[in-house]
N, C-alpha and C positions, 0 to 999 in steps of 0.2 A: 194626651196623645202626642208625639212626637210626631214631625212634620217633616217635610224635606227641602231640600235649596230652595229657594223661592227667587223670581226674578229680579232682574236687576229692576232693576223692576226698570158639526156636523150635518149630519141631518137629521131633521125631526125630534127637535129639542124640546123634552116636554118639562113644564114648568107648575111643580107641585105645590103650594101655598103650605107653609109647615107650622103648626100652632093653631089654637084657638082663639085663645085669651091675650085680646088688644091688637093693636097693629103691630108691636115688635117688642120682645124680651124687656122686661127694663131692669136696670142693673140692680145691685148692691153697691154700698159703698164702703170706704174703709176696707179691712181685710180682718183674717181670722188669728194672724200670727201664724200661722202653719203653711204660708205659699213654699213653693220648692224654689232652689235655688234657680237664677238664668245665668246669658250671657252677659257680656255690655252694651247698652246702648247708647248713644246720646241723642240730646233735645237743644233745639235753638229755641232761645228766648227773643222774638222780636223788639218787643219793647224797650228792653232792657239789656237789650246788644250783649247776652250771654251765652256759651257755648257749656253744658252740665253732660258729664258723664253721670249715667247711673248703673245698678246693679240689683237686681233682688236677694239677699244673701238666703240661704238655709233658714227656715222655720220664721222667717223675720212676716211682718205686717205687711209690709209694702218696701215698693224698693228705695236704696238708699245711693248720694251722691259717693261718687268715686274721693279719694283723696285728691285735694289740689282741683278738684270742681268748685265752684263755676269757672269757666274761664271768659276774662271780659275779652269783648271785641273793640274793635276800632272803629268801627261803622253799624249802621244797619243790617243783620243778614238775610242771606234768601235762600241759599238750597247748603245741601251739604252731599260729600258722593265719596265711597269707601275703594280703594284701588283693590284689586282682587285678591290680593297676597293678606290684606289687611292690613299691613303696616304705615297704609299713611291714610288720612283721613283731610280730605280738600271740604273748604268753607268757604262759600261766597257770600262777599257784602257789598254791599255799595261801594269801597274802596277799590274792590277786587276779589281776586279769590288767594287763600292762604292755603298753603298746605301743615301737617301739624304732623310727625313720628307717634304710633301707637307700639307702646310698649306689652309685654304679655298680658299683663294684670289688667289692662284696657287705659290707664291711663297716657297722658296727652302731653304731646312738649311740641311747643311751634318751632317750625322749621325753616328755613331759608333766611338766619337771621331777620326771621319776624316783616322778612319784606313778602309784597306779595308776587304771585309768580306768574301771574295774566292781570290787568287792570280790567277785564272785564266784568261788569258787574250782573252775573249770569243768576236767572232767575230758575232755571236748569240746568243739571249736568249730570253727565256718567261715565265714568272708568272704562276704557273698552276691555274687553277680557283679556287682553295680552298686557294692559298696564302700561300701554307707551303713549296711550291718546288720551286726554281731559276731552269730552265732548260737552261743549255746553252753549246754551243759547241767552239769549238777555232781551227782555221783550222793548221793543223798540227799535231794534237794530235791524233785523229783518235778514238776518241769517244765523245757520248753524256753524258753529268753529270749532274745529280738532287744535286742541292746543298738543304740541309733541312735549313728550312726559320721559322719564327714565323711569322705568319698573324698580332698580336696585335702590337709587333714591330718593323719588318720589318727586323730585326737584325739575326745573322746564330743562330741555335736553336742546340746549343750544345749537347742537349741531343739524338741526332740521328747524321747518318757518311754521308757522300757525297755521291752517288749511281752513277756507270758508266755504260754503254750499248758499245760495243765494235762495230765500222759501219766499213765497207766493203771498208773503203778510206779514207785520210788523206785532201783529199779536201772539202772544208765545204764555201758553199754560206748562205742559211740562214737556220730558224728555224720557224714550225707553231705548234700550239697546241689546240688539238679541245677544245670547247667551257663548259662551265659549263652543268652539267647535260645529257652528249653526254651518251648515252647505250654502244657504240664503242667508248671510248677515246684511241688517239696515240699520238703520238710525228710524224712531219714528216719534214725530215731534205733534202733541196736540197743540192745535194752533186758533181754541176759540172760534169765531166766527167765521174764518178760514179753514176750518175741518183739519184734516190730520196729514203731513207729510211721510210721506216714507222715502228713505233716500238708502238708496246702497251703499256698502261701506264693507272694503276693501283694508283690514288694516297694517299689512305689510308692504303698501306702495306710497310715494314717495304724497300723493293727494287722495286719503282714503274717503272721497266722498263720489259717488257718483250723481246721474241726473235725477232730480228731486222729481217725485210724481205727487200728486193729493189725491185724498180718500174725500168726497163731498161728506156732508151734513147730510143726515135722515130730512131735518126739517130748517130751512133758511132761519127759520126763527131762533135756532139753538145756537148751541159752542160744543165746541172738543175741547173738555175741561181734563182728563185724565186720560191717561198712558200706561200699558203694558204687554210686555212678554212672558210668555210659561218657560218654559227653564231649560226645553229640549227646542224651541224654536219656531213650533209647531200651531203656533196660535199668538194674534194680537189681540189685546182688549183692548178697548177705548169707551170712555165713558164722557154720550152729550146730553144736554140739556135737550129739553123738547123734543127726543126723541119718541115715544110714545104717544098718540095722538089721542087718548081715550081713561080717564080717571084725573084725578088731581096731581099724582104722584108721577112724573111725566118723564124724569131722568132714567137711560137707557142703558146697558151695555151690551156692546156690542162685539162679536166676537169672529174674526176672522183668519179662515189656513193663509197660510204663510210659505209661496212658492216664488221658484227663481223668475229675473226679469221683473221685479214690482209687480208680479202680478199674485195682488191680494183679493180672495173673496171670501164673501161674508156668508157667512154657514145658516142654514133654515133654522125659522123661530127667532132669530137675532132678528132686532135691539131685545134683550132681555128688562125684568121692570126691575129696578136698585134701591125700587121702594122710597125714594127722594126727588127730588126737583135737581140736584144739582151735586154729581158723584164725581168725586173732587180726587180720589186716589183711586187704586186696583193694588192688589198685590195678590200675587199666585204661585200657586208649588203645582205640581204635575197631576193633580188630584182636584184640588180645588182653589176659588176665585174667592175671593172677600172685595166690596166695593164699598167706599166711603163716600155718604151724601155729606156735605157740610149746610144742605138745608134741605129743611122736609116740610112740605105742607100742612099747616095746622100745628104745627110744632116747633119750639124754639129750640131745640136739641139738634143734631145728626145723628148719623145710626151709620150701622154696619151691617151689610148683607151677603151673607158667603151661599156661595154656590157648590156642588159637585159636577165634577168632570166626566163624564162617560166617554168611550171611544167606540166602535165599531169597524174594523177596519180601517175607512180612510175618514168614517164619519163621525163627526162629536155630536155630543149632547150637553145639554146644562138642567139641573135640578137644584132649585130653591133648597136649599138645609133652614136656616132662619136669619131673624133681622132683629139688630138688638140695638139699643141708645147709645148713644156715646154725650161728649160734650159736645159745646158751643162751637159750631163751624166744623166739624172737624175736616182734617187737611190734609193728615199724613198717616199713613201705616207702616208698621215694621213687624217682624216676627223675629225675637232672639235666635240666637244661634244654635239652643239647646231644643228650639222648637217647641216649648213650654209654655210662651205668650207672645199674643198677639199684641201690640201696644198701637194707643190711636192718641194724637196729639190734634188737640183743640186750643185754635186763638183764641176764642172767644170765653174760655175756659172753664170752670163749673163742671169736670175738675180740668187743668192744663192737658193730666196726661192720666188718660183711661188705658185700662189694660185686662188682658180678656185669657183666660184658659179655654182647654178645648175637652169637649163632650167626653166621655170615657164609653161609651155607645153608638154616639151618632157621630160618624167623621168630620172633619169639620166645622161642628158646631160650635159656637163661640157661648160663654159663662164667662160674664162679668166676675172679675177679679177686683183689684187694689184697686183705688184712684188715689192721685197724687198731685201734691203743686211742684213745679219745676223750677221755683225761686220764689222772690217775694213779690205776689199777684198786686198788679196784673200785669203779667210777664208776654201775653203772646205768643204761646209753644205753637212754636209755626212748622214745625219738621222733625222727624223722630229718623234716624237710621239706627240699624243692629250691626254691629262688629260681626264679620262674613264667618 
């Protein structure tokens, strides 16, 4: 199945249980030698402070590193974020964040004479769609910051100052930012125990942030672990803990229209159930949701849980497709550019980096693919993005 943009990353939502046999698909491993070819990806290796281009070539097993991959880093890293042109590819570490030139073939050359180009050490961040803002947060600090960027080269644009937005807590999971051409554009920031920010965001003035409002917790006792937007604007996911008050499997997402003025609500039937305790990614195309628990009850694996999108006029829907393993914790999702695979990177690993084709019947639906190590284990692939 071929799939479409996916983000940067109704009513009466009926919610269909799909399968029989077990609680959720469980993979294959290794590959057949026949996968099709993708785009590029890469993966950060926590442990092991490495930066790995990969690629699935034509009829190959599983995918293979880029030329001139891995690349070491100088620190610890934490997120990674693709400006929308594609040509430059920002890495945050503990030092700060670097930015890196991608060339056609996907390969990587560090840029800014290898200095870096914010000392922030953001645990979050994203491109805004125009390519002149780094948006990113660093949990401790206890706000959001527009670093000014130049789109042609990717470098900090001296000629404008950093822009901050002050958030309501020092705890920071991720970061979403609505889509190119949105009427309503914000920033929305999961913020753990502090629920969800949404901040307006203006990106042709001079401080593209406006005043920060919160979205509470379903349940005091949870977190806003994950963040997202669908591709036309029109919908925020966010994924908490303890949102569900009834079964073992308790992590929720939750899904809300997206109208001017901060004003966000949450569509009937929402929190939806992500089949885990603790749904640590979202990623979404105009069709459908995929959510990553990084832990599941009863079980030492994560899984993956994709849903369909219905609309009705002004009202959506969601329907369970299915819910399939992944590895250890898993953290991060991306879907290549060719829309061919879905890939989910696990710290905790067994394998680093799972990766998923989609149903040739059912929209959608995810089929284990290849697994693969992302260096020499135990590396902690903490973050996967796909080249736009």
């Amino acid at each position: 199945m071929k799939v479409g943009r996916f983000a940067w990353l109704g009513v009466a939502a009926l919610v269909v249980l799909a399968g029989c046999k077990g609680f959720w698909d469980k993979p294959t491993t290794g590959g057949s030698g026949n996968f099709a070819a993708s785009g590029v990806f890469y993966v950060l290796n926590s442990k092991t402070a490495q930066l790995t281009a990969f690629q699935f070539v034509a009829n190959s097993s599983g995918p293979t590193a880029l030329t001139g991959s891995p690349h070491t880093l100088s620190s610890l890293p934490y997120a990674m974020a693709f400006a929308p042109s594609g040509n430059f590819l920002y890495v945050s570490t503990v030092s700060g964040i670097y930015v890196y030139s991608v060339a056609s073939d996907g390969t990587l050359t560090i840029a800014n004479s290898g200095s870096v180009i914010s000392s922030d050490p953001a645990f979050g961040m994203k491109v805004d769609p125009t390519g002149t803002w780094l948006v990113e947060v660093a949990s401790g600090q206890g706000t959001v910051n527009a670093v000014p960027i130049s789109a042609s080269s990717g470098l900090l644009d001296s000629t404008r100052t950093e822009k901050s937005a002050i958030l309501p807590t020092i705890t920071i999971s991720q970061l979403a930012i609505s889509p190119a051409n949105s009427t309503n554009p914000y920033v929305f920031i999961a913020m753990g125990s502090g629920g969800t920010a949404v901040v307006p965001f203006t990106a042709g003035t001079t401080n593209p942030f406006g005043t920060v409002s919160t979205i509470k917790l379903v349940s005091t006792a949870g977190g806003a672990l994950a963040v997202a937007v669908d591709p036309a604007n029109r919908l925020l996911y966010v994924g908490e803990t303890a949102a569900l008050t009834t079964g073992t499997q308790t992590g929720g997402l939750r899904v809300f229209t997206i109208a001017a003025n901060s004003v966000i609500t949450e569509i009937t039937g929402s929190p939806f159930s992500t089949a885990g305790t603790g749904p640590s990614a979202i990623l979404a195309d105009s069709a459908n949701i995929w959510v990553a628990n990084k832990a599941v009850s009863g079980s030492t694996t994560g899984n993956i849980t994709g849903f369909s999108l219905a609309t009705s006029g002004t009202a959506f829907s969601l329907t369970l497709i299915n819910t399939i393993a992944a590895g250890i914790s898993t953290n991060s999702l991306a879907i290549d550019n060719t829309g061919t695979y879905l890939l989910a990177a696990n710290p905790g690993g067994s394998p680093d980096l799972s990766t998923f084709t989609f149903d040739t019947t059912t929209t959608g639906k995810l089929v284990a693919a290849a697994t693969a190590s992302t260096g020499t284990d135990p590396v902690q692939a903490v973050v996967v993005v796909a080249h736009p």
